[in-house]
KETIKOL-142640 format. One record per residue: residue number from 1; x, y, z of N, C-alpha, C in turn. Coordinates in Angstrom, 1 decimal, m for minus. Layout:
<atoms>
> NUM/X/Y/Z/X/Y/Z/X/Y/Z
...
</atoms>
This chain:
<atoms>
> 1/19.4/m36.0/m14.1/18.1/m35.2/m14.2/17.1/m35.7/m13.2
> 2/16.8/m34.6/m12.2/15.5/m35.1/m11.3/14.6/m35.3/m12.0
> 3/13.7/m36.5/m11.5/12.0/m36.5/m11.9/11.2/m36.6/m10.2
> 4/9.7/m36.1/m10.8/9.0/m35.9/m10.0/7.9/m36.9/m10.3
> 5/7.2/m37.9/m9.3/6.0/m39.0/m9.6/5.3/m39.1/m8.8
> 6/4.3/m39.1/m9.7/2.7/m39.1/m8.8/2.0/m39.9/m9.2
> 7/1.0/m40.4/m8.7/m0.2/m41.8/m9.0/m0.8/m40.7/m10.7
> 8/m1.1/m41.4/m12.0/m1.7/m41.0/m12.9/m2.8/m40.3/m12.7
> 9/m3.9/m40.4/m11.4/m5.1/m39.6/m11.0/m5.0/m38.5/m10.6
> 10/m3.2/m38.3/m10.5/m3.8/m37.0/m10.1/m3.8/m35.4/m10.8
> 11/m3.7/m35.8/m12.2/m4.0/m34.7/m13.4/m2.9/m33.9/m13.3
> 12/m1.7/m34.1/m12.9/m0.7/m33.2/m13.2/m0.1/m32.8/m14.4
> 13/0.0/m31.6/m15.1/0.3/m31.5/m16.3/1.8/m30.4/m16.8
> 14/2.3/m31.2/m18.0/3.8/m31.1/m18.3/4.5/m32.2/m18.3
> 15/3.8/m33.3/m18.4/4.6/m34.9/m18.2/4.0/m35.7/m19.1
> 16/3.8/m37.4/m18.3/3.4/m38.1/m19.0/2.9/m39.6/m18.2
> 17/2.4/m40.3/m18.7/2.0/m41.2/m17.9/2.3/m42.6/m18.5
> 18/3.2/m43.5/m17.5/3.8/m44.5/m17.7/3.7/m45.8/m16.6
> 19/3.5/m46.9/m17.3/3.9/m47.7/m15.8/2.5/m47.6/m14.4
> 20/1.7/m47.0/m14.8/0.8/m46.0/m13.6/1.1/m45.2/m13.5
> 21/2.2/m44.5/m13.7/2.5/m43.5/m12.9/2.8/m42.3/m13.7
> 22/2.7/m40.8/m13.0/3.3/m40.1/m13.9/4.5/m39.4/m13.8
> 23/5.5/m39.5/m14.9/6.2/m38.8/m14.8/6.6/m37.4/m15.4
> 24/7.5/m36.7/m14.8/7.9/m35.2/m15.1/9.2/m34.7/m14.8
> 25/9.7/m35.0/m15.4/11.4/m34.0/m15.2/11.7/m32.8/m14.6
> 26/12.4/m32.2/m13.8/12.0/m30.6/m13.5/12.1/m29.6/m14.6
> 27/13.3/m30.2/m15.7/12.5/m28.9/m16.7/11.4/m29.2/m17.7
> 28/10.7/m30.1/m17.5/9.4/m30.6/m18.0/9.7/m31.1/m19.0
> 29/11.0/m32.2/m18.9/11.0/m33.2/m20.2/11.0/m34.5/m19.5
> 30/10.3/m35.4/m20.2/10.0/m37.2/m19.7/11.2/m37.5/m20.3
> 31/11.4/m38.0/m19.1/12.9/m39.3/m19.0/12.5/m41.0/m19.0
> 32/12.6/m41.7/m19.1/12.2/m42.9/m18.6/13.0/m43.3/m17.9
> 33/12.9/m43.5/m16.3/13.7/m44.4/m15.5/13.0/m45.8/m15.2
> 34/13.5/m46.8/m15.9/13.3/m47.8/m15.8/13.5/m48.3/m14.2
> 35/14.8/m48.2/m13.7/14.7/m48.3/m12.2/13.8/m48.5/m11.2
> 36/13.4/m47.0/m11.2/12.4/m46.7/m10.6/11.1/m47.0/m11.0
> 37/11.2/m47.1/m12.2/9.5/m48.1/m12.3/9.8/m49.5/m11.7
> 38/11.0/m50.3/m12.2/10.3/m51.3/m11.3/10.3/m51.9/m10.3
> 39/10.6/m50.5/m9.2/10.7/m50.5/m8.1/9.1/m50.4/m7.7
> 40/8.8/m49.2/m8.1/7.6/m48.8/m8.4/6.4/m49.6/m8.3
> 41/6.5/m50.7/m9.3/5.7/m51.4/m9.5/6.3/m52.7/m9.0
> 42/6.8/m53.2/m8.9/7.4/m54.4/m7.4/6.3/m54.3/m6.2
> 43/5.9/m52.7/m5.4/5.1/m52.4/m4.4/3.9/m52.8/m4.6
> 44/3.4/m52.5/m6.0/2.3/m52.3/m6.7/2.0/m53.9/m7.0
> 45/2.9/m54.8/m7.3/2.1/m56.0/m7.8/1.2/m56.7/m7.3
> 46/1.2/m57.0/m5.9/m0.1/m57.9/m5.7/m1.0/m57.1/m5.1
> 47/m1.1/m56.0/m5.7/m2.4/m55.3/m5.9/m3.4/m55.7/m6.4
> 48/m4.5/m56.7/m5.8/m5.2/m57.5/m7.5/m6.3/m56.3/m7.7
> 49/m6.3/m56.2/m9.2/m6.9/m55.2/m9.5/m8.7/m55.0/m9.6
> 50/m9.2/m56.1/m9.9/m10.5/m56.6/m9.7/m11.1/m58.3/m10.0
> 51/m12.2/m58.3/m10.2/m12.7/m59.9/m9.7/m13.5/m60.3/m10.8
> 52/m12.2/m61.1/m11.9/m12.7/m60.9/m13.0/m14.1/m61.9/m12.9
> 53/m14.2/m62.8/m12.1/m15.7/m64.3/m11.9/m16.7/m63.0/m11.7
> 54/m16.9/m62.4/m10.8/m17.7/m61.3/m10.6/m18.1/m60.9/m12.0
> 55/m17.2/m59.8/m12.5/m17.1/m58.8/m13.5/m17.7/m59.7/m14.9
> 56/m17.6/m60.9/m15.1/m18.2/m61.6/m16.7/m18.1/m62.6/m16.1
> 57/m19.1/m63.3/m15.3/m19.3/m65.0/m15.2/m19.5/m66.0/m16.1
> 58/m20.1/m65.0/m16.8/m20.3/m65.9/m18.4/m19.1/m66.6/m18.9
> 59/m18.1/m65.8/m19.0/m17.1/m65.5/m20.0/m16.2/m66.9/m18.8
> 60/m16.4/m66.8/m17.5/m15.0/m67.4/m16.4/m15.9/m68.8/m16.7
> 61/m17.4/m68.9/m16.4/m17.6/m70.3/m16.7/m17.5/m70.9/m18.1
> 62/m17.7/m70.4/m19.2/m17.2/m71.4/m20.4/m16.2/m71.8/m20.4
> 63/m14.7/m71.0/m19.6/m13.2/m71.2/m19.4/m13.7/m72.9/m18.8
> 64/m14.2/m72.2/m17.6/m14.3/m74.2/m16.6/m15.1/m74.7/m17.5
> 65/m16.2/m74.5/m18.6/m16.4/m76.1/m18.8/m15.0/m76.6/m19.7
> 66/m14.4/m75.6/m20.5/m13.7/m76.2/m21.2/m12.4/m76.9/m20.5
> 67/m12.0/m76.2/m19.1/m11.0/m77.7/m18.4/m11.8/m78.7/m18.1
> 68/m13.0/m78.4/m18.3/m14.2/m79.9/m17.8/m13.8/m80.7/m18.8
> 69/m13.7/m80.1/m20.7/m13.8/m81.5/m21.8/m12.2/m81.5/m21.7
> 70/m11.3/m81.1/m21.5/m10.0/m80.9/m21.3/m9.9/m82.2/m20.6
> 71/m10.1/m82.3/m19.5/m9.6/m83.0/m18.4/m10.9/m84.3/m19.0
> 72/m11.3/m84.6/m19.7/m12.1/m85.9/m20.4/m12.2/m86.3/m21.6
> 73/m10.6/m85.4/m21.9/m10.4/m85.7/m23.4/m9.7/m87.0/m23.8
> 74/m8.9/m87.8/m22.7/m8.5/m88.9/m22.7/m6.8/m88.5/m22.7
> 75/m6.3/m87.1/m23.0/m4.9/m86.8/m22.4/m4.8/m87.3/m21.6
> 76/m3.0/m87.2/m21.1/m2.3/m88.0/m19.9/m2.7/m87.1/m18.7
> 77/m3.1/m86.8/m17.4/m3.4/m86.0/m16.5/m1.6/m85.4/m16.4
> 78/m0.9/m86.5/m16.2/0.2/m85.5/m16.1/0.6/m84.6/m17.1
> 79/0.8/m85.2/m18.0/0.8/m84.3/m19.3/0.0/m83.1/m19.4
> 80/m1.0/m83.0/m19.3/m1.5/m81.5/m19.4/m1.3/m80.7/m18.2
> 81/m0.9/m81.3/m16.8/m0.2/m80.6/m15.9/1.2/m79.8/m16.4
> 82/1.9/m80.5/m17.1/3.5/m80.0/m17.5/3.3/m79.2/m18.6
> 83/2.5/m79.0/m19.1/2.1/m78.2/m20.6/1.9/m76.9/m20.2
> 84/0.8/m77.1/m19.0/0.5/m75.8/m17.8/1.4/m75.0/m17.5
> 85/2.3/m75.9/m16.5/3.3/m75.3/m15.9/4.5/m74.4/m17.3
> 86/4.4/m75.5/m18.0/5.4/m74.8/m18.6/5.0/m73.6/m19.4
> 87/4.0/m73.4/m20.2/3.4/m72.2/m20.4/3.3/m70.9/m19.1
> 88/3.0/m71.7/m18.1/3.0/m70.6/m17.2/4.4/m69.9/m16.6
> 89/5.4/m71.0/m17.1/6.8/m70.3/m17.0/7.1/m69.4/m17.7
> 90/6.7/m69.5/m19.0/7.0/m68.6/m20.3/6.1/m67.3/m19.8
> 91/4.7/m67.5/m19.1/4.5/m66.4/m19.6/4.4/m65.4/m18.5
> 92/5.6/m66.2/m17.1/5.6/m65.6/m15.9/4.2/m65.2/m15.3
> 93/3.5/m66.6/m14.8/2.4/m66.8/m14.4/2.5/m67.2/m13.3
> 94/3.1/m66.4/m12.0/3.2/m67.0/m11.0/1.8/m67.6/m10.2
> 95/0.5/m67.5/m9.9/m0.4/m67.8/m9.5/m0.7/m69.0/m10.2
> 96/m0.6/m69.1/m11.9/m1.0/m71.0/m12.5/0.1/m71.9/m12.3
> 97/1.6/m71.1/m11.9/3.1/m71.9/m11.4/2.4/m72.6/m10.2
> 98/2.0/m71.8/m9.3/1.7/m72.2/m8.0/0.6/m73.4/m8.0
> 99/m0.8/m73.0/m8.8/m1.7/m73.7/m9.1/m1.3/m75.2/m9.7
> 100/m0.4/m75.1/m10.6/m0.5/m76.4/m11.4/0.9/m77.4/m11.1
> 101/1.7/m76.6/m10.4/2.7/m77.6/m9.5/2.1/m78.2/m8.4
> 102/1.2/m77.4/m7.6/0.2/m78.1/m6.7/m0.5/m79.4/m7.7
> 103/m0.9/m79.4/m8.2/m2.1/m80.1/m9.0/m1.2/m81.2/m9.3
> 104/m0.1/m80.6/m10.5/0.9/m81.6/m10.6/1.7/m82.9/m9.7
> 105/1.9/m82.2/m8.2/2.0/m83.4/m7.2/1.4/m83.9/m6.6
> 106/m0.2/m83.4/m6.9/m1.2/m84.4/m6.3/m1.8/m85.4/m7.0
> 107/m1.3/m85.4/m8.2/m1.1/m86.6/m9.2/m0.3/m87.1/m9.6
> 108/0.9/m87.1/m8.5/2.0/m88.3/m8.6/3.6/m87.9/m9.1
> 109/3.4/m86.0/m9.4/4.5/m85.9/m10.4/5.8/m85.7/m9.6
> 110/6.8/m85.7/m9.8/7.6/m85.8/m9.4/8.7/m84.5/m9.4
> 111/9.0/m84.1/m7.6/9.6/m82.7/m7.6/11.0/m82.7/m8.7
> 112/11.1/m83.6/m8.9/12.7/m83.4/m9.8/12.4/m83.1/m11.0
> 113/10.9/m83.6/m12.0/10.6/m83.2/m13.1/9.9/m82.0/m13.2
> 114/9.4/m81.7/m11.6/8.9/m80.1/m12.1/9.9/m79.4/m11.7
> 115/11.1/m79.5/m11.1/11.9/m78.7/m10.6/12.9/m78.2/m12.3
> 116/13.3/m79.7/m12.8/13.7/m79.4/m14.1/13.3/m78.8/m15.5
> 117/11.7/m78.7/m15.7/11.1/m78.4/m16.3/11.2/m77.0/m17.4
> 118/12.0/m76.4/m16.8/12.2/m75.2/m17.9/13.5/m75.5/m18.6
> 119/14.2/m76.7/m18.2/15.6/m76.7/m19.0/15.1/m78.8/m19.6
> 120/13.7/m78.4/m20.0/13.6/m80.1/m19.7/14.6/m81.0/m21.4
> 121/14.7/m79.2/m22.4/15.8/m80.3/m23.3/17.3/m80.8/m22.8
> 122/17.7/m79.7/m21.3/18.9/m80.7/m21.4/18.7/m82.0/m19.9
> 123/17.8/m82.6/m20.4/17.3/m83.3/m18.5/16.9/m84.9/m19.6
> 124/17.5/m86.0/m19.3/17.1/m87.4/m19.4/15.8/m87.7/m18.9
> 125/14.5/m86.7/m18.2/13.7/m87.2/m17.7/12.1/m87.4/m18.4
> 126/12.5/m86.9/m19.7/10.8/m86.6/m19.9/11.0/m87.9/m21.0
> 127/9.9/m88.3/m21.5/9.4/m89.4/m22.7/9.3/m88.6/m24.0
> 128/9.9/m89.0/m24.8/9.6/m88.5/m26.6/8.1/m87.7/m26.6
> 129/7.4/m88.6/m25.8/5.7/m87.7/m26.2/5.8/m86.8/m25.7
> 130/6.3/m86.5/m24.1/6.0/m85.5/m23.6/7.0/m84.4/m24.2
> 131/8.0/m84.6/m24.5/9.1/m83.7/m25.1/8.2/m82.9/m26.6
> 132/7.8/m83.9/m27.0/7.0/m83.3/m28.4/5.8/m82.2/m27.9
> 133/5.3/m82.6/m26.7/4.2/m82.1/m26.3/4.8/m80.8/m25.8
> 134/5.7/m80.8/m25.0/6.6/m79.5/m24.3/7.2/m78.7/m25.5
> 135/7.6/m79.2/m26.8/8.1/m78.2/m27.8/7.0/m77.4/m28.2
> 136/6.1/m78.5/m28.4/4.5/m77.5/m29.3/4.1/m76.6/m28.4
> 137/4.2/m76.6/m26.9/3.7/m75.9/m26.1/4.5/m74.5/m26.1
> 138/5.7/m75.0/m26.5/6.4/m73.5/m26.7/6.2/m72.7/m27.7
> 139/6.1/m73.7/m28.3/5.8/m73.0/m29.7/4.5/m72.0/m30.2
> 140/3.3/m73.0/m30.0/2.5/m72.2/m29.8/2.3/m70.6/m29.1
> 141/2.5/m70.6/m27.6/3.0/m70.2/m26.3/3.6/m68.6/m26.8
> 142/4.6/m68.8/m27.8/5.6/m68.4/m28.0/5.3/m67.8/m29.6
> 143/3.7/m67.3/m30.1/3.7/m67.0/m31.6/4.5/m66.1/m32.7
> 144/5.1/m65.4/m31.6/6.1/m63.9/m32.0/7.0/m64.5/m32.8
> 145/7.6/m65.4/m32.4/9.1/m66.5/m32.6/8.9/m67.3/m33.5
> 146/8.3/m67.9/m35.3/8.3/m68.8/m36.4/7.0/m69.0/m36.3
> 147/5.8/m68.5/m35.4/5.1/m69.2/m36.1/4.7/m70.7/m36.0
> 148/5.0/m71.3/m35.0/5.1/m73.2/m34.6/5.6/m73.2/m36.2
> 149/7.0/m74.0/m36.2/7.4/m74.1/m37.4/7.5/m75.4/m37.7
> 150/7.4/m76.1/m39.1/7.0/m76.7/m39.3/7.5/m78.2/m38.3
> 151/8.6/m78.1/m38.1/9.7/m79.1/m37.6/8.8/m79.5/m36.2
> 152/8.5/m78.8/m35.3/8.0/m78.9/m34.3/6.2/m79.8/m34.3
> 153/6.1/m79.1/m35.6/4.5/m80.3/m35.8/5.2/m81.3/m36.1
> 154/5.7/m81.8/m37.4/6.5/m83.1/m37.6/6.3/m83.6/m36.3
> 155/7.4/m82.8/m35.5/7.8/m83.8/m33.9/6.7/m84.2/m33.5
> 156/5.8/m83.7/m33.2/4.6/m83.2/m32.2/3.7/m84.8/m32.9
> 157/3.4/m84.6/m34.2/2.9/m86.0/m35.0/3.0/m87.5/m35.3
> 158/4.6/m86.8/m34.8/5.6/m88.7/m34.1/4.9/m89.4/m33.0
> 159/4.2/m88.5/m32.2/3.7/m88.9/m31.0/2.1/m89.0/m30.6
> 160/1.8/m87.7/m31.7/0.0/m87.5/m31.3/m1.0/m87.6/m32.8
> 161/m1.4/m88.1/m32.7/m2.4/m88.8/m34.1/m2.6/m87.1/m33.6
> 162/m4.2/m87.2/m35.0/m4.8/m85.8/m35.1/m5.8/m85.4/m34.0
> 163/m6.2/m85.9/m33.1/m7.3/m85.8/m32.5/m6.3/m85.1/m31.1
> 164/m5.6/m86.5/m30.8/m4.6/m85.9/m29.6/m3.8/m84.6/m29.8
> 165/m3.6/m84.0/m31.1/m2.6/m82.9/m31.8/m3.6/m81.8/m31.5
> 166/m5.2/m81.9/m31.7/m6.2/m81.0/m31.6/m6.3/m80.4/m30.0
> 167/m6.1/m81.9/m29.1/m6.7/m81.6/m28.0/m6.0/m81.0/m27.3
> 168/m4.4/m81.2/m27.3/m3.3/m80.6/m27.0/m3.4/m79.1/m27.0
> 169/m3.6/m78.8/m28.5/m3.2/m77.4/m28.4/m4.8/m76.6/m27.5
> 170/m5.4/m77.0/m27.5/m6.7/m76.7/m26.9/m6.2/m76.5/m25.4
> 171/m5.3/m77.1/m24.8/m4.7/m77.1/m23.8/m3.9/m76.0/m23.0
> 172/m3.2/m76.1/m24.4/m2.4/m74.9/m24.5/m2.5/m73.5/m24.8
> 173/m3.9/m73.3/m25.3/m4.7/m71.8/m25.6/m5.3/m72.1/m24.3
> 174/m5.9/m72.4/m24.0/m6.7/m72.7/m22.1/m5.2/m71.9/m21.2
> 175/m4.6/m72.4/m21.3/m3.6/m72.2/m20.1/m3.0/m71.0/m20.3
> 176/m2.6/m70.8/m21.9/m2.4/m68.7/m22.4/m3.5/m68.1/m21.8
> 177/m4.9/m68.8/m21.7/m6.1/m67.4/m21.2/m5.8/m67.2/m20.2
> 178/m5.7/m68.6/m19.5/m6.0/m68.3/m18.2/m4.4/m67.6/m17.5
> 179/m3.1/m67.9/m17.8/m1.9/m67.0/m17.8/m2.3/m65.3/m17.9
> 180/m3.1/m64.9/m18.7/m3.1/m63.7/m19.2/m4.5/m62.9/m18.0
> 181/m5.0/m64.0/m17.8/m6.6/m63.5/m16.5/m5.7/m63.0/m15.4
> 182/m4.5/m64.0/m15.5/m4.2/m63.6/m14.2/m3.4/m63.0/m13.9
> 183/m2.2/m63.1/m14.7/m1.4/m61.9/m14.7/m1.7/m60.5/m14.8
> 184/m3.0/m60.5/m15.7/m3.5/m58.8/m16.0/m4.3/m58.4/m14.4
> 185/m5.3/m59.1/m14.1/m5.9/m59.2/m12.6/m5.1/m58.7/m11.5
> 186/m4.1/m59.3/m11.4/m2.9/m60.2/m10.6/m3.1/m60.3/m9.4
> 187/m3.9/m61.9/m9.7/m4.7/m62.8/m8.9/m3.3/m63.0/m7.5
> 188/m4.1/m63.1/m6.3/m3.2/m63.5/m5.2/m2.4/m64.8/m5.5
> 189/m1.6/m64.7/m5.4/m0.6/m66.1/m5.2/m0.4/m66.9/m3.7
> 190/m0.3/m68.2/m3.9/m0.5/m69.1/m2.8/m1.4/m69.9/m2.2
> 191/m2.1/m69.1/m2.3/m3.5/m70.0/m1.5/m4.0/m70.7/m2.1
> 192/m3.8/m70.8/m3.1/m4.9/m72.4/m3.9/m4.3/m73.1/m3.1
> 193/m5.7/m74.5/m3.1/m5.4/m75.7/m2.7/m6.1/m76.5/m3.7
> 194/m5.1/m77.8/m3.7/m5.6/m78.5/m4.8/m6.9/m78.8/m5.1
> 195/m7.7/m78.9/m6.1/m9.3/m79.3/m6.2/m9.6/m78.2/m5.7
> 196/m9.2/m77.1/m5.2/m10.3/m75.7/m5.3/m11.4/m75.3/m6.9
> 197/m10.7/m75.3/m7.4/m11.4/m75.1/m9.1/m12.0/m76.4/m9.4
> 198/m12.1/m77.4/m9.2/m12.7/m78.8/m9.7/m11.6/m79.3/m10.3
</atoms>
């Protein structure tokens, strides 16, 4: 079946609008070709769409102060680097991947632990804490899937009294927003340099 696609603006009618774009069959039934969307939108991604600091400053500066108490909460600096990154793996955040592996090796971390980092249960490299810290991060990260089930706090408790268990996940809602600013935006990738953001 041919289809026919055009940008959504341009009011064509007998179709439908997906992806951006619209589609229309020649005998005016919608097909979905997945293919070709994401081909489609492959062209389309680093399109950034607008400037969210501009658009609500309000809303971007409460984010920074809160890596301000984040980053003075007495967490391990690496540790909430690897909590980052790995959330940002999950939630295919290429722009905080880039941001927080930078950040991550300007504080000592080591390319073999962030290189490993998405398979870090089957890797000898991380410490009990941080492993507990890396499950809850998924977990949370990950709410669709149990729920953070009970087993995972257990773990998580072996390692972090209640204060450090609070500050953690605070870490890890910080790093879903800012995953989701940017992916939805879809902030240029690359150009950060370390200490650009404070």
């Amino acid at each position: 079946m041919m289809l026919t696609v055009s940008d959504c603006g341009g009011g064509v009618d007998g179709g439908e609008c997906y992806g951006g774009w619209f589609w229309r069959s020649v005998d005016g039934i919608f097909e979905e070709n997945r293919a070709v969307l994401r081909l489609l939108e492959k062209e389309r991604v680093m399109e950034k769409r607008l400037d969210y600091v501009r658009a609500f400053p309000e809303g971007y500066q409460a984010m920074v102060q809160l890596e301000r108490v984040i980053r003075q909460s007495g967490l391990e600096p690496l540790l909430i680097e690897l909590v980052k990154i790995r959330a940002s793996q999950m939630n295919g955040c290429a722009f905080c991947i880039d941001m927080h592996t930078k950040d991550a090796r300007a504080k000592g971390e080591t390319e073999q632990r962030i290189y490993a980092l998405n398979a870090w249960r089957e890797t000898p490299f991380f410490t009990d804490r941080e492993r507990a810290a890396l499950a809850w991060t998924e977990a949370v990260t990950n709410l669709q899937q149990g729920h953070v089930p009970e087993l995972v706090y257990m773990e998580l408790r072996k390692e972090f009294d209640e204060a450090e268990a609070a500050k953690l996940t605070w870490v890890v809602g910080a790093i879903n927003v800012w995953n989701r600013i940017a992916v939805a935006f879809r902030l240029e990738v690359g150009g950060y340099q370390v200490g650009q953001h404070g």
